[in-house]
N, C-alpha and C positions, 0 to 999 in steps of 0.2 A: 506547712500547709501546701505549699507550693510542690512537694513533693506527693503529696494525694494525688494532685493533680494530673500530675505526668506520669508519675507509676506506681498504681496501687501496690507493689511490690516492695517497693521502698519504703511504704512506712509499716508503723511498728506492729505487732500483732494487736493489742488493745485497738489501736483506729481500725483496721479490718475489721473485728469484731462490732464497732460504734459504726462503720458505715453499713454493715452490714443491717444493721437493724435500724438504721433508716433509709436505707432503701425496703425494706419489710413494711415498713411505717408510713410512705409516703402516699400509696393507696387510700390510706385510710384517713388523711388529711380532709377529703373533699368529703367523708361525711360526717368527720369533726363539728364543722362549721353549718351541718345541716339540723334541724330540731329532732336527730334521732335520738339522744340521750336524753334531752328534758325537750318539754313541750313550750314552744316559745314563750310562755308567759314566765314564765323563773331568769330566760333568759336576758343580760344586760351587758352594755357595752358592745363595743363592734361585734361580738359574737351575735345579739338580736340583726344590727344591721346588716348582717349578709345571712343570717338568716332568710330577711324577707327579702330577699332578693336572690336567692340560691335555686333552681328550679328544679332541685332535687326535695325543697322544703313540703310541697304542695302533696307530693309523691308520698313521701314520708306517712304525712299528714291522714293523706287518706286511706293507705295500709293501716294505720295505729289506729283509727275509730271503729275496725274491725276486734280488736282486742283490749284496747281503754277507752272506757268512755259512755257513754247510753247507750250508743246502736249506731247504723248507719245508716248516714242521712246522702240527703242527696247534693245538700250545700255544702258538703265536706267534700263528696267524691266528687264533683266536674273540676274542680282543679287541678287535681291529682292525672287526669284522665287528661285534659288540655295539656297539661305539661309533658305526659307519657308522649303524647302524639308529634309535639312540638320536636321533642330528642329524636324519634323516630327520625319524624323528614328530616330534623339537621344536618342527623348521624348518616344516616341513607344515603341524601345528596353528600357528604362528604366522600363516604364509601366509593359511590359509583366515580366520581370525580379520583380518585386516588385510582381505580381498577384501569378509568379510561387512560391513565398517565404512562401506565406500566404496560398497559397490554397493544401495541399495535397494529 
């Protein structure tokens, strides 16, 4: 292991090909843990608990009652819509804060 480490060169072709595909895979971790495959009620075990707590959940949530489900309501889309806005500002103030670092 200890040779991944210090030089991907060093180890064997099979682990290049294994890291290779999870760094492919690592992406796709953060909407593993979101109710994009099942809709939170199936879900059980720490996968529901960061569910509700993921704030990509709410997002999820309110895109999907456009295509499953009776229709779209309004109690479905303002959390989806508070969470959209919330990433926004995060993402944004982080943005401008990283631009102000770099740029003199």
């Amino acid at each position: 292991m200890r040779a991944l480490l210090v030089s991907p060169s060093a180890a064997p072709a099979g682990a290049e090909r294994a890291l290779a595909g999870l760094a492919r895979r690592l992406p796709g971790l953060g909407v593993d843990v979101t109710a994009v495959l099942l809709q939170r009620g199936p879900l059980q075990g720490w996968l529901a608990d960061v569910a509700k707590i993921n704030p990509l959940t709410p997002v999820v949530e309110a895109v999907r009652q456009g295509f499953v489900g009776d229709g779209v309501t309004w109690a479905n889309t303002w959390p989806g819509l508070v969470c959209l806005a919330g990433l926004l500002a995060v993402l944004s103030a982080w943005a401008l804060r990283g631009m102000k670092r770099t740029s003199y």
